[in-house]
N, C-alpha and C positions, 0 to 999 in steps of 0.2 A: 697204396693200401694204408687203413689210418694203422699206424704202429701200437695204439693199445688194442686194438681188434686183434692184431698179429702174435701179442702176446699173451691173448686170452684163450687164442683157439687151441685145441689139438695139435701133440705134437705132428708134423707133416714131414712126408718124407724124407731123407738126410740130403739129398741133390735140390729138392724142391726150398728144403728151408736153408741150405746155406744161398741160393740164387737172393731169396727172399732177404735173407740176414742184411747180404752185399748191395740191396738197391737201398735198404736203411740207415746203414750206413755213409753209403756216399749221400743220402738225404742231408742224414746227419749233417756230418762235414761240410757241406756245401750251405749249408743254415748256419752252423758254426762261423765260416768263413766271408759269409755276406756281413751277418753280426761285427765281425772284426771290421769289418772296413769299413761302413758306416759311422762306427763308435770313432776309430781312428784320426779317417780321412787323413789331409795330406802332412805328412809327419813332418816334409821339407820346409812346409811353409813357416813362417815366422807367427809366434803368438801374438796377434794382434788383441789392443784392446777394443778397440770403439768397430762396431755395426758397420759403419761406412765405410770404414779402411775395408775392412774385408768386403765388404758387398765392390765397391772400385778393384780390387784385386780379382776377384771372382769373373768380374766382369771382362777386365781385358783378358785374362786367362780364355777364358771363353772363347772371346773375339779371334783373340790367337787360333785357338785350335779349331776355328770354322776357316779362318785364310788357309791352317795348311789342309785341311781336306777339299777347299772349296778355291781357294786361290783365290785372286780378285772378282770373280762373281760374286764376293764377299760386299765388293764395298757398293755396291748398292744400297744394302740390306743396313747398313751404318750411318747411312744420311736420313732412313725415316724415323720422322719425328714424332713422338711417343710410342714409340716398340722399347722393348729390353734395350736396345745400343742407345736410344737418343731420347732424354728425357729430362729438362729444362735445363738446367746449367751443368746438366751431367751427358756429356756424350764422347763418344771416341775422335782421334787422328791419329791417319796414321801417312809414316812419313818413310821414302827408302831411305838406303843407309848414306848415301849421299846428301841427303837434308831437302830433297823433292816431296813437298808433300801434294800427296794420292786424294786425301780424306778429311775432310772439316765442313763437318755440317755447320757450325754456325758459321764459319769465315771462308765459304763458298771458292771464296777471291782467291785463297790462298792454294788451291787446288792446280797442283800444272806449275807452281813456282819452286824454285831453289831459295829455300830460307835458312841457309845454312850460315848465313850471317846476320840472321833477324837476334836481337838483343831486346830485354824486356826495361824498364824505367831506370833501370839502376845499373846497366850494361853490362847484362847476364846474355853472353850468347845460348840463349834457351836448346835451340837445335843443336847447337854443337851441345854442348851436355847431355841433353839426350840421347844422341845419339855413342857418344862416349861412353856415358854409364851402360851401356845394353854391349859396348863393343869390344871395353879395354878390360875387362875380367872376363873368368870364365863364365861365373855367372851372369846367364845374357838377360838381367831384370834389375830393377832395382827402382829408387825414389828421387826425381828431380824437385823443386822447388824454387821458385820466381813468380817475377808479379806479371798480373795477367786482367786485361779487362772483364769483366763477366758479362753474359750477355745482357744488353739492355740496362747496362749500368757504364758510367760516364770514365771512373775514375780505377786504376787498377787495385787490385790487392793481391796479398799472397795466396798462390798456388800451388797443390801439393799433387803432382803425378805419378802415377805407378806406368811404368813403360816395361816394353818386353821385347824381345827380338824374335822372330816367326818367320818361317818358311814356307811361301807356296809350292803347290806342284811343280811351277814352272820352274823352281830352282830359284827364283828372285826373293829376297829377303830385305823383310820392313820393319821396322819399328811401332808398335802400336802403344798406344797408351790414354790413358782418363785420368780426370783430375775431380780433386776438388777444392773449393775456395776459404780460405781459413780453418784449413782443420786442426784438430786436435793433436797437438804434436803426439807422436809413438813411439814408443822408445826403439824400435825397429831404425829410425829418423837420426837419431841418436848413434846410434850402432856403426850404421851403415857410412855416415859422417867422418866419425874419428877411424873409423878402419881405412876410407879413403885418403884422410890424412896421414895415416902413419905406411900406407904407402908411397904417398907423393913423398915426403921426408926420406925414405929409404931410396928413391928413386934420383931428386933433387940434392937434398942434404942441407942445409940450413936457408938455401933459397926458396925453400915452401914457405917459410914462417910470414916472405911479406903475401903469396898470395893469399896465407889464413888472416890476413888484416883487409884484404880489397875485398869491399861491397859485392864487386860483382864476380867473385867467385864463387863455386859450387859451395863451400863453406861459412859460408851467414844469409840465414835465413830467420824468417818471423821470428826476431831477437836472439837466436840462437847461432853460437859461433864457436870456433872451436880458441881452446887457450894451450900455452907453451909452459911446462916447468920445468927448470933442471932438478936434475935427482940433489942438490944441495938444497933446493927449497926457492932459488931464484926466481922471480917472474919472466919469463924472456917474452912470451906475446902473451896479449889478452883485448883482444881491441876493443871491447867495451869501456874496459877501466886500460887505458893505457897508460896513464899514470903511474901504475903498477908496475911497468914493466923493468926491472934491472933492478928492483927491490927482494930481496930477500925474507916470503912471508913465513919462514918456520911460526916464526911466535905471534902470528895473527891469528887473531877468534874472531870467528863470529858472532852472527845477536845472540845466540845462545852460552856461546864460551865455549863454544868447539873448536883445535886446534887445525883448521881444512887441510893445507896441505900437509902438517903431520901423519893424519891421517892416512891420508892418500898412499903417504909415504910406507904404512902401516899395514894397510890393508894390499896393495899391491905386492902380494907376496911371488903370484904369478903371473901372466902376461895381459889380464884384464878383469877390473871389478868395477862394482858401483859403490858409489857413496850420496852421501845425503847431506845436505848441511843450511845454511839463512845465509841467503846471498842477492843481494838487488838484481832486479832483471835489468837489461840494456836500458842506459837512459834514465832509469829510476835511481830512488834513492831510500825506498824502503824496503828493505829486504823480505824475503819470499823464499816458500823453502823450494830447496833444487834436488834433483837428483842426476847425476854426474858419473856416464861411463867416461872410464879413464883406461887410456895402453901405457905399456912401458915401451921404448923404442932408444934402439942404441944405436951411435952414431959417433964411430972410431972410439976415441976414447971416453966419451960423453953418452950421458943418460938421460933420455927426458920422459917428463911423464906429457903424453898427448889424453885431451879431454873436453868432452864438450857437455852442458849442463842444459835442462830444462824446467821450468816448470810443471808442476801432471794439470792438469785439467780440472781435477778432479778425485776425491780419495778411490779407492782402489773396488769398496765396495758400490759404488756408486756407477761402475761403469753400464 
């Protein structure tokens, strides 16, 4: 019944217009309530900035939740090529938790094999990290990154995957995941990074600081690495400038005369912020502005601040 009709007619009798009142309202509400969720959507998710990230997120999301309704009748449906799953340099694999991959439309080959020891150019055991990142928190998702041929292209480059851990009916549980090839760093990327670090640290204790220097750890990526300070101001790692390291930068400025780790020192009032500041990317030598989550992490009697820095892309209007 359209509700301004209902509120123009005659009053109707008291049993007929409360019936009447009570189907309007749960009208209501339930318009209300779609409203909400639409506007919302998913609150858990991370605010991503760039179209792609979230379209790749969306994606395996998806995939995920057709294995556990559908189970492996799924992976059929992931090797056609130009549907929703598989569409040029963008398409799913998925692998068990063992490192057998199930799934890989472009690498056929690798379907029916244990690559739980395959390593990408720079000696990134790829499978093992993924499968790690989906296994060793509670949160079973997250962001690997290694070099990766593209299809139809000779030489690797960097690789940015969103992986997820999913359950079919049968009870067997995979790893799914998409990529894509030089993206835009996100500060999701960043995040996810130094919170990894400042658990190995808590876990290790000073012998994380040489895996945050090797190549081929989960930790340096498309110039992006994580660095070491003690809460006195000392450089303990930075493998880009390692130079740096056991120098004490309180009174360093950068290109603009901003005191960085002062700062840091400054704004780290509680257990994570960002900062901004001109600082060379890996390799270079002309500084670039960065922006830099940083933890505080304690370890016995010792404070360090952990942090890792990036470039944006792009100013903020612009995404």
């Amino acid at each position: 019944m359209d509700v301004l009709n209902f509120c123009k007619s005659s009053p109707p009798k008291l049993t007929t217009w409360k019936a009447k009142m009570s189907r309007v309202t749960i009208l209501t509400l339930a318009i209300v309530l779609v409203s909400c969720t639409q506007g919302n959507g998913d609150q858990s998710r991370p605010d991503y900035a760039y179209k792609r990230t979230r379209r790749i997120v969306s994606l395996v999301e998806e995939a995920a939740t057709l294995i556990q309704r559908e189970g492996e009748k799924a992976f059929p449906l992931f090797r056609e090529k130009n549907s929703k799953w598989f569409q040029g340099d963008m398409y799913l694999f998925v692998y068990d938790l063992k490192g057998k991959n199930v799934v890989h439309p472009v690498q056929p080959d690798f379907e029916g094999q244990n690559l739980i020891d395959l390593q990408d150019i720079n000696g990134k055991p790829v499978i093992r990290l993924i499968i790690d990142k989906v296994t060793r928190h509670d949160k079973p998702s997250g962001w690997v990154h290694y070099m990766w041929i593209r299809p139809e292209e000779i030489f690797p480059m960097w690789k940015s995957s969103y992986v997820l851990k999913t359950r079919a009916p049968s009870g067997k549980e995979y790893v799914i995941g998409s990529g894509l090839y030089n993206m835009k760093v996100e500060k999701e990327f960043i995040i996810e990074m130094v919170d990894d670090a400042v658990e190995l640290i808590k876990r290790e204790g000073k012998a994380a600081f040489d895996k945050f220097r090797d190549k081929s750890s989960e930790f340096v990526f498309l110039g992006n690495y994580i660095f070491v300070v003690h809460l006195d101001g000392t450089a303990v790692v930075d493998p880009a400038f390692p130079s740096l390291e056991g120098r004490n930068l309180l009174n360093f400025k950068d290109a603009v005369g901003r005191y960085v780790v002062r700062e840091m020192l400054e704004k780290l009032t509680g257990d994570s912020t960002w900062i901004s500041y001109m600082w060379p990317k890996a390799g270079e030598v002309r500084p670039s502005r960065r922006l830099a989550y940083i933890r505080k992490v304690k370890l016995g009697p010792e404070t360090f601040i952990v942090g890792s820095g990036f470039s944006p892309a792009r100013p903020i209007w612009m995404k």
